[in-house]
C-alpha positions as CSV (number, residue, x, y, z in Angstrom):
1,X,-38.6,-13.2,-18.3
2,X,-36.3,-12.1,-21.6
3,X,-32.6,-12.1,-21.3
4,X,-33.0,-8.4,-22.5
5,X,-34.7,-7.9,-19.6
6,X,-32.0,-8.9,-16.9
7,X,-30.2,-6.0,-18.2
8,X,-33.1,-4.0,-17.0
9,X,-33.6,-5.3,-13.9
10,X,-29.8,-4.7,-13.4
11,X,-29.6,-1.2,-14.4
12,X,-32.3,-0.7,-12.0
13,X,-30.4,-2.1,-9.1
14,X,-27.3,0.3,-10.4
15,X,-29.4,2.9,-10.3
16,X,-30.9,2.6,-6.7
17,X,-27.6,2.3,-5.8
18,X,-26.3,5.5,-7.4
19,X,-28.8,7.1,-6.1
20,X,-28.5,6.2,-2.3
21,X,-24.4,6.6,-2.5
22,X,-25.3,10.3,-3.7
23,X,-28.0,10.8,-1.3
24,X,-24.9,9.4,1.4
25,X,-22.7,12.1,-0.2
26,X,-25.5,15.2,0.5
27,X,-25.9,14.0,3.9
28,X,-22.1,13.9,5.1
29,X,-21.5,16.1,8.2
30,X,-19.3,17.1,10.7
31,X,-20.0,13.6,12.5
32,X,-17.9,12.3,10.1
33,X,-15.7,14.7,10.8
34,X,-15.6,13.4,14.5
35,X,-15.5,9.6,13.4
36,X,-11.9,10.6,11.6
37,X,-10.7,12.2,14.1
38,X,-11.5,9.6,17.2
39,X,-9.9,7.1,14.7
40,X,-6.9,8.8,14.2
41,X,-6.3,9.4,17.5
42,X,-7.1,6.1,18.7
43,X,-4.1,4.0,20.5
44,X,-5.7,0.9,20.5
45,X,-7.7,-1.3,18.0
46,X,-11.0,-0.5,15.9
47,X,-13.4,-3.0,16.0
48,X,-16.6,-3.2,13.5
49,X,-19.2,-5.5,14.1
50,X,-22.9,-5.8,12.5
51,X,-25.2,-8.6,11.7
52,X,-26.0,-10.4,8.5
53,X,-25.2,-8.7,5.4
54,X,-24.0,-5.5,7.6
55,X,-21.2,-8.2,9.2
56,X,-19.8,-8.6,6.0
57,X,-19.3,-5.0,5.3
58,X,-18.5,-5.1,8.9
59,X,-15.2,-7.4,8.0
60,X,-14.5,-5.3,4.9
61,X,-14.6,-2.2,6.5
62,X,-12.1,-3.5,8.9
63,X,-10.0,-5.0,6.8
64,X,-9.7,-1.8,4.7
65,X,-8.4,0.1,7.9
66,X,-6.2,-2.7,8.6
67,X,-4.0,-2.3,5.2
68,X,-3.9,1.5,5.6
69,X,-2.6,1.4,9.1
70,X,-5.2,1.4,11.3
71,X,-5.1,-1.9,13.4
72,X,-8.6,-3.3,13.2
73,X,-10.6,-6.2,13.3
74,X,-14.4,-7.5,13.1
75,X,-16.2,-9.6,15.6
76,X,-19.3,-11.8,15.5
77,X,-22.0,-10.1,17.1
78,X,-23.6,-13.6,18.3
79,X,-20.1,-14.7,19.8
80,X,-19.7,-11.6,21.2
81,X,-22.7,-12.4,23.7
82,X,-20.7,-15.8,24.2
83,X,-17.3,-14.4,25.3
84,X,-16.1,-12.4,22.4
85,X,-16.6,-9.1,24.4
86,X,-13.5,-10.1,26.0
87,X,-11.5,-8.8,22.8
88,X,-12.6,-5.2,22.9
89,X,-10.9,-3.1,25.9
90,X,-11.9,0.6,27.0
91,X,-9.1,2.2,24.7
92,X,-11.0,0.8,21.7
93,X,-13.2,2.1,19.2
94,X,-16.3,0.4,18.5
95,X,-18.3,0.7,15.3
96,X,-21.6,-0.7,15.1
97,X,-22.9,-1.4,11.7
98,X,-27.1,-1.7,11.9
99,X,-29.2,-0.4,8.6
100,X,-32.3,-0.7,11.7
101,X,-30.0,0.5,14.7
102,X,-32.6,-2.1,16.1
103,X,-31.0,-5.2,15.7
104,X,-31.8,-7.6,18.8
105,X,-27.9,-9.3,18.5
106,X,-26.3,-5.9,19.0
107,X,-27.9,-4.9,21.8
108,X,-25.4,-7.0,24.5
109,X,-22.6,-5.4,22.4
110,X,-24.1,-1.5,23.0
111,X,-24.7,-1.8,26.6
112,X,-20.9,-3.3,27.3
113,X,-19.8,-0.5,25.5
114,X,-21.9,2.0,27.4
115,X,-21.5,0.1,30.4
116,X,-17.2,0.4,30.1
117,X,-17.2,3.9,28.8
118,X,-16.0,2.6,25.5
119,X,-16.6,5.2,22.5
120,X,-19.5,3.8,20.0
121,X,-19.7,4.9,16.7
122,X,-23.1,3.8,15.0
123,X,-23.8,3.9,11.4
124,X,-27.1,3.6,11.3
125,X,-30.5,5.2,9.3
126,X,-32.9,5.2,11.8
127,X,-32.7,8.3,14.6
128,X,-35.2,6.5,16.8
129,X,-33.2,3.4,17.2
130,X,-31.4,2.0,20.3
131,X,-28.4,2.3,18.0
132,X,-28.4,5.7,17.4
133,X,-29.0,6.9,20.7
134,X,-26.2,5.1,22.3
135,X,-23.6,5.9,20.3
136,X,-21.7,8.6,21.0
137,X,-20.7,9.4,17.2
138,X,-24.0,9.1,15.1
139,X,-23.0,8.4,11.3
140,X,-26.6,8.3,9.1
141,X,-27.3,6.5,6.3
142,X,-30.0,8.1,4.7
143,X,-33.1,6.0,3.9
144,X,-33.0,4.1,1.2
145,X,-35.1,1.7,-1.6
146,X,-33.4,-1.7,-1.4
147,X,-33.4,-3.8,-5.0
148,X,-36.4,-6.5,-5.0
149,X,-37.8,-4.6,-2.1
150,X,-36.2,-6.6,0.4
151,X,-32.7,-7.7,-0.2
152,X,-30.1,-5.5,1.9
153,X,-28.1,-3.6,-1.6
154,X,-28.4,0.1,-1.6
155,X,-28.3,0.0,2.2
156,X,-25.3,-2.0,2.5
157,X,-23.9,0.0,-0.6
158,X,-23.9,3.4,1.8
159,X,-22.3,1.4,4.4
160,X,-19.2,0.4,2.4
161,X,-18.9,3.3,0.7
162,X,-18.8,5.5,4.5
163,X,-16.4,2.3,5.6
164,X,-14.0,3.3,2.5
165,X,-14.1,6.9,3.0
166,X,-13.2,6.9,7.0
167,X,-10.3,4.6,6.0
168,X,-8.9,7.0,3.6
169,X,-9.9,10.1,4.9
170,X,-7.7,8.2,8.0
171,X,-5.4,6.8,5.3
172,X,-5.0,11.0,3.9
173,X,-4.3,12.6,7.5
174,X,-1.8,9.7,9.0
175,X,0.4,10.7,5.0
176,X,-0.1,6.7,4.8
177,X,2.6,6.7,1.7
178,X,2.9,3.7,-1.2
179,X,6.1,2.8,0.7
180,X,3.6,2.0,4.0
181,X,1.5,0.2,1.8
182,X,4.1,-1.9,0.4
183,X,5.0,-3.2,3.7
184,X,1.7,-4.4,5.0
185,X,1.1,-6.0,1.2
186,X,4.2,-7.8,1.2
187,X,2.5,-10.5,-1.6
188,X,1.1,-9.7,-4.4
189,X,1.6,-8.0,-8.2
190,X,0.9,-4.6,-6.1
191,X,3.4,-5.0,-3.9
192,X,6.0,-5.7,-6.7
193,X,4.9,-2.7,-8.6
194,X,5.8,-1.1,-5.0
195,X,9.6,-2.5,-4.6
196,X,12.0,0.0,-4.3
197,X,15.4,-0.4,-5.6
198,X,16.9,-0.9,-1.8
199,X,14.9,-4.6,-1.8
200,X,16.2,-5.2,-4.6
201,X,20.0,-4.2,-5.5
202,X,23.1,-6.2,-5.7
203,X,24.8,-5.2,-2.3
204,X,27.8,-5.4,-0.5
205,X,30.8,-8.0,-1.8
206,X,28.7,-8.6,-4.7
207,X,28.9,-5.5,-6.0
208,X,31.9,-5.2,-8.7
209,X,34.5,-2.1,-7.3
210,X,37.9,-1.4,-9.0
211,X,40.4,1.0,-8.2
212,X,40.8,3.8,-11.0
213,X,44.4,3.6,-11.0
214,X,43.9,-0.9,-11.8
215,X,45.4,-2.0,-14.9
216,X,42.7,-3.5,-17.1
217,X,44.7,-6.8,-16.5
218,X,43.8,-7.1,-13.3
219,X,40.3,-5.4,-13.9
220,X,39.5,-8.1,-16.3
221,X,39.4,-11.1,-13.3
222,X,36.8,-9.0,-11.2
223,X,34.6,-8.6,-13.9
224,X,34.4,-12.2,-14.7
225,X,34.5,-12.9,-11.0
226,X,31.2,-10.7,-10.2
227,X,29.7,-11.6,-13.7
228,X,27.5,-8.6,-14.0
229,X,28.8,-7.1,-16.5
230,X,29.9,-3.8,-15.5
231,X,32.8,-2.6,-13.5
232,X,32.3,0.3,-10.6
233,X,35.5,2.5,-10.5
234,X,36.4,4.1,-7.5
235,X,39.2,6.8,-6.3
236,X,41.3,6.7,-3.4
237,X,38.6,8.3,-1.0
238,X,36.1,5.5,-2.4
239,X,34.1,7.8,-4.3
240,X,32.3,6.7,-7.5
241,X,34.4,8.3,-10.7
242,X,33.1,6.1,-13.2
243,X,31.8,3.0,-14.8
244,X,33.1,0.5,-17.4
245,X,30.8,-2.0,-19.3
246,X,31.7,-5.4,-21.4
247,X,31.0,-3.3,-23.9
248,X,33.4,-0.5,-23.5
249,X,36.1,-3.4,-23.3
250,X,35.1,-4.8,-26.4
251,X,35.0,-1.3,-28.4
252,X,38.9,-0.8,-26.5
253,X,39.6,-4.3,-26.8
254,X,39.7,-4.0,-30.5
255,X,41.1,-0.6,-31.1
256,X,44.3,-0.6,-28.7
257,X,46.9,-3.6,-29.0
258,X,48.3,-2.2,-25.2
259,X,44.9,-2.4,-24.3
260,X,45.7,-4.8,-21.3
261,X,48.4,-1.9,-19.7
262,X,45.7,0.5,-19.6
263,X,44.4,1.5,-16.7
264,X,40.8,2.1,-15.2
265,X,40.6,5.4,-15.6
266,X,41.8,5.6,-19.0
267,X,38.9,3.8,-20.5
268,X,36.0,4.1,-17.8
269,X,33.2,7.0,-18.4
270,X,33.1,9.2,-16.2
271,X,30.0,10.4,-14.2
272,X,27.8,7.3,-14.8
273,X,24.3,7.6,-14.1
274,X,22.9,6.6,-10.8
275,X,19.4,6.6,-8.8
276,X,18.3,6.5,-5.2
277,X,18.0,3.4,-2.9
278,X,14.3,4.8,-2.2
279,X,13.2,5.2,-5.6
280,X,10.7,2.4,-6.9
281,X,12.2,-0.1,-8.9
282,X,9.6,0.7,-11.6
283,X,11.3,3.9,-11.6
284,X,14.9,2.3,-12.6
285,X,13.5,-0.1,-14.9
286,X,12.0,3.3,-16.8
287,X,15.4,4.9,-16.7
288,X,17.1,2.1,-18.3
289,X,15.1,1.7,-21.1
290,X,15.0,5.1,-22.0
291,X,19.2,5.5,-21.8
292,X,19.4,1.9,-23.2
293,X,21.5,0.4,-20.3
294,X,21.1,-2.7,-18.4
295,X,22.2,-1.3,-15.4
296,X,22.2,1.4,-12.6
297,X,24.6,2.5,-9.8
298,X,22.8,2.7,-6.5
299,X,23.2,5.7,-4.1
300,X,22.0,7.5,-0.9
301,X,21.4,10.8,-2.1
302,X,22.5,12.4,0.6
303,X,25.8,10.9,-0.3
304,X,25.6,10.6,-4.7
305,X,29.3,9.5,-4.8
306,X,29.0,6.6,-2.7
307,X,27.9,3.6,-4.4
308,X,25.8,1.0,-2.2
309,X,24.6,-1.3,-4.3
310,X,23.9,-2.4,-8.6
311,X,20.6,-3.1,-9.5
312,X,20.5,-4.7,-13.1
313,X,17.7,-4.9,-15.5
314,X,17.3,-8.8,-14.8
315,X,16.8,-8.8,-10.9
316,X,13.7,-6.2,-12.2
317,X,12.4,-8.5,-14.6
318,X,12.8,-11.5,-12.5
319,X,10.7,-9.5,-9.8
320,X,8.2,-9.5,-12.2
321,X,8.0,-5.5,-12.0
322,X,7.2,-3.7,-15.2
């Protein structure tokens, strides 16, 4: 066989596959519909479970839901006959993966479900199969050609694909945000991309506050004590009324001989640009370089003139968020 011919054989397999994922999309009906709902409403755990190749779209599937929100898990369906039956109660949903609907090691699994009254969902091609009939939601794969004749691919194709779209059809209707996601991906470049300024601000005694009406004497010591750079000035009420950098002092520094007498106010700017403790971190990093600052002052915006926190172009670069 030619190496130009691998690429043949593969665009065949491509193609079978296209072809049974838009054949899947033709056939889509309000049993979906049903499967999405039971999900969603669903106070429990879903569990998946097929056999073979289906058990490892089985898993997938399950640990798709799992990372939009949805507990899940997948069982063995050997082990299950062996004890594992144990870990699925009556307020679970079951969802039996079978390209047949008449594989033997499944059938212990349908008939405990049946037996406790716990909803079934089968995905499954074949309408005469024990599968199918037992289940109380009927999801059909439409029939397909599997590449080489033999080897479970467009059929485990279909199955994946319907496992992804019940997760984010759930995903959709539950308004599963990037925020969610964040917190169930805590590891990862992902999650970084997802870290919103709150994670990762200077807070609290850290943060570098002066009084407006300070002499720059004075203002001078907390600036090297915080050593970031900036200086946050406050008023009496502890509202935010500006913000002085190293580099303001050094521009005053040269110009004013009294420049030690001043005070705060004199030489802070006023109205200093802030952003949300929600907003992604991405989002300040973006800000910055287009004002060409290193920092930002941190608010609640339901409260703009309180300052919570500092979050400085390093921390974002040293939290590997770009």
């Amino acid at each position: 066989m030619s190496k130009k011919k691998f690429i043949l054989t593969a665009k065949e397999v491509i193609n079978l596959e296209v072809k049974a994922l838009q054949n899947l999309k033709n056939t889509l009906n309000n049993s979906f519909n049903q499967a999405v709902s039971e999900i969603i409403k669903c106070q429990s755990k879903v569990i998946l479970c097929g056999v073979g190749k289906s058990g490892l779209i089985a898993s997938k599937i399950a640990a798709t839901l799992a990372s939009v929100g949805t507990p899940s898990f997948s069982i063995s369906a050997s082990e299950a006959s062996h004890g594992d039956l144990g870990m699925i109660s009556k307020k679970d949903i079951l969802i039996l993966l079978s390209y047949s609907g008449e594989t033997s090691e499944l059938r212990n699994i349908i008939q405990y479900a049946n037996r406790n009254k716990i909803l079934l969902i089968g995905i499954v091609s074949k309408k005469d199969s024990i599968l199918y009939k037992a289940s109380d939601i009927k999801l059909v794969i439409p029939k397909v050609t599997e590449a080489g004749g033999i080897i479970p691919t467009a059929s485990t194709t279909t199955q994946l694909a319907l496992g992804d779209a019940l997760a984010i059809a759930t995903m959709k209707y539950k308004k599963f945000s990037k925020i969610d996601f964040k917190k169930l991906h805590p590891a990862g470049s992902l999650a970084a991309q997802l870290r919103t300024v709150e994670d990762i601000m200077i807070k609290g005694k850290k943060i570098p506050f002066v009084n407006e009406n300070l002499k720059m004497s004075s203002a001078l010591k907390i600036l090297t004590k915080k050593r970031l750079g900036i200086l946050i000035v406050r008023n009496k009420n502890k509202k935010t009324s500006g913000i002085i950098t190293d580099g303001q002092i050094r521009r005053f520094s040269q110009k004013s001989l009294n420049f030690h007498n001043l005070s705060v106010k004199e030489i802070m700017t006023k109205n200093p640009i802030s952003i949300d403790k929600n907003e992604l971190a991405a989002k300040a990093l973006s800000t910055m370089n287009s004002k060409k600052i290193t920092s930002l002052i941190v608010n609640n915006k339901q409260k703009p003139l309180i300052t919570i926190g500092v979050i400085h172009v390093h921390t974002i670069l040293q939290s590997n968020i770009s």
